[in-house]
DOSE-291619 format. One line per 8 residues: their letters; for each residue x, y, z of C-alpha. Coordinates in steps of 0.02 Angstrom, whole numbers, padded with zeros to 5 digits. Layout:
! DOSE-291619
A = X:Y:Z ~ ... .
***
This chain:
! DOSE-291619
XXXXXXXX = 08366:10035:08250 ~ 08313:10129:08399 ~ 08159:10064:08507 ~ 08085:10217:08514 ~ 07943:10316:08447 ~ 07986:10464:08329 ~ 07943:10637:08420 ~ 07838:10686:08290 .
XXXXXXXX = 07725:10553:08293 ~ 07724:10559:08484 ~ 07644:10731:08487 ~ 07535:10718:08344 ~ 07457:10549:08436 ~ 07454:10634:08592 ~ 07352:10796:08492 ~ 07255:10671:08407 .
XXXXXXXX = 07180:10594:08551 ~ 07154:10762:08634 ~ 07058:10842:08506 ~ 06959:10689:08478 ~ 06924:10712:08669 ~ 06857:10891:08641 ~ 06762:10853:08514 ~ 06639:10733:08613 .
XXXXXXXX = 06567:10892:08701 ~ 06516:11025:08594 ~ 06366:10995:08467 ~ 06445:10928:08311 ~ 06303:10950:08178 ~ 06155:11054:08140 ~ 05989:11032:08102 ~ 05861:11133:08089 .
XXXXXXXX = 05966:11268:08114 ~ 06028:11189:08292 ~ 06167:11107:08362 ~ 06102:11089:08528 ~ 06064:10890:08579 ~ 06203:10811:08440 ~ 06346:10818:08565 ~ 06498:10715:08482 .
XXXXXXXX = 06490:10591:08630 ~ 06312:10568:08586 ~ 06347:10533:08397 ~ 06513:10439:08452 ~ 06395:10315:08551 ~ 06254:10293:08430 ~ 06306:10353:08261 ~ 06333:10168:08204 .
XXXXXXXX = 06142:10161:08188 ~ 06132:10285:08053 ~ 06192:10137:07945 ~ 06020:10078:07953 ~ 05949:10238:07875 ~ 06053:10205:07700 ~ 05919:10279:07565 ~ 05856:10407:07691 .
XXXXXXXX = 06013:10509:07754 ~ 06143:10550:07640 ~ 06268:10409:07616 ~ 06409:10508:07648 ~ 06341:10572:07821 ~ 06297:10353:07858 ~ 06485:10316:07802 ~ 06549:10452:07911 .
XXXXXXXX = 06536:10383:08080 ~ 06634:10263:08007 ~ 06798:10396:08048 ~ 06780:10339:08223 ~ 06841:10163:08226 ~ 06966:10198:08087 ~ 07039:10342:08226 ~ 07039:10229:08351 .
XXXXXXXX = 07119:10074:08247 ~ 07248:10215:08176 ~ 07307:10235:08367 ~ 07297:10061:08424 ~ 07434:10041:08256 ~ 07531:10193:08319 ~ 07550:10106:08482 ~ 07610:09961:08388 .
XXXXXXXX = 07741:10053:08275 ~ 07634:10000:08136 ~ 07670:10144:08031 ~ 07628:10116:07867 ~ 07446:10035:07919 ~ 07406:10191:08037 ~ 07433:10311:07894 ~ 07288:10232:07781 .
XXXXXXXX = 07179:10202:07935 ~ 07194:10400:07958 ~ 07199:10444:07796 ~ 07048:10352:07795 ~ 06966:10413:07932 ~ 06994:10596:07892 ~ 06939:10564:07701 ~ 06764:10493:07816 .
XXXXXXXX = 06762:10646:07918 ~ 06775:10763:07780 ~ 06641:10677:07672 ~ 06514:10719:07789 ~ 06512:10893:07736 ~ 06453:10827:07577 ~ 06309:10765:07671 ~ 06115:10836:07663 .
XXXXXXXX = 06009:10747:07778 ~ 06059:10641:07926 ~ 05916:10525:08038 ~ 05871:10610:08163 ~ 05768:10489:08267 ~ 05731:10303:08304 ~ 05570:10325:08188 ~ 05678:10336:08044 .
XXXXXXXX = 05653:10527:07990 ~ 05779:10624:07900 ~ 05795:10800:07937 ~ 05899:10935:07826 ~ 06085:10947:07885 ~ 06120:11135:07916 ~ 06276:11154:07966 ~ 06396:11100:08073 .
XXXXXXXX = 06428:11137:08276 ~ 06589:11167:08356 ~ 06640:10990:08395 ~ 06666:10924:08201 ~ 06824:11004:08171 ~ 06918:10965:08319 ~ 06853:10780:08273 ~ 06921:10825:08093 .
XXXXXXXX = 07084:10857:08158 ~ 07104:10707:08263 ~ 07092:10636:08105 ~ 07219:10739:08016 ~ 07326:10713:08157 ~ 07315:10518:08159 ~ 07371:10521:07994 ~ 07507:10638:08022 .
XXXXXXXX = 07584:10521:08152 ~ 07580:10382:08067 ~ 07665:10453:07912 ~ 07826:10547:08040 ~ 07826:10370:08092 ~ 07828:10290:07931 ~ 07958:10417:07846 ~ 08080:10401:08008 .
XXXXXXXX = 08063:10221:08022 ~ 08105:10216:07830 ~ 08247:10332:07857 ~ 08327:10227:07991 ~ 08305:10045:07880 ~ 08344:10092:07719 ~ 08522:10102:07739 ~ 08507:09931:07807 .
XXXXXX = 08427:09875:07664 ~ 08562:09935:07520 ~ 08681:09859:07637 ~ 08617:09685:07638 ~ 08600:09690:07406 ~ 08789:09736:07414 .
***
């Protein structure tokens, strides 16, 4: 079995982490029919809070911050060749991301107010994709590093 990583899941990690770098930037949601002040970093750094508004915002816009850490844990399994794991953690954190669309009103201060969700600003797809992407590397890595061992394993039940 060769020690290294399958090219596939090389550059979709490497795209993955990239987008997910864009998309701290731009505005990623809308409300009141502006993106301006909701940069991705901003949500990124304090979205965790929004768990505290459950009732208020929309519970798939609280669960959806949630995409972050599984992103995050679905590279740290990359690194470790952890295939199989780092395609549910993806798949897991883009099913997250995606929910949030389903969203209608996200907190929008420390007094606890929920405002209407508008639409979303530039920086949720790219933070979609990094998702996607996560996911797509861990299942290149999964299906090569199932290609390479499965002959191994009919060999050893002969």
């Amino acid at each position: 079995m060769s020690d290294t990583r399958p090219p596939l899941t090389i550059v979709c990690l490497l795209a993955s982490v990239v987008l997910y770098l864009i998309c701290l930037a731009p505005g990623a949601i809308c409300v009141a029919g502006s993106c301006r002040g909701w940069s991705g970093f901003f949500i990124a750094a304090f979205g965790w809070l929004e768990v505290a508004g459950i009732g208020r915002a929309s519970f798939v816009v609280v669960t959806a911050w949630f995409a972050n850490p599984a992103i995050w844990f679905a590279w740290a399994l990359l690194m470790g060749r952890a295939y199989a794991a780092a395609t549910g953690a993806g798949l897991l954190a883009l099913l997250l991301a995606l929910g949030y669309k389903l969203g209608t009103h996200v907190l929008v201060s420390e007094s606890g107010g929920a405002d209407a969700i508008t639409g979303v600003g530039a920086g949720y797809w790219p933070w979609v994709a990094s998702a996607g992407l996560a996911c797509a590397a861990g299942l290149f890595g999964w299906i090569q590093f199932s290609s390479v061992t499965a002959p191994l394993t009919q060999r050893r039940k002969d």
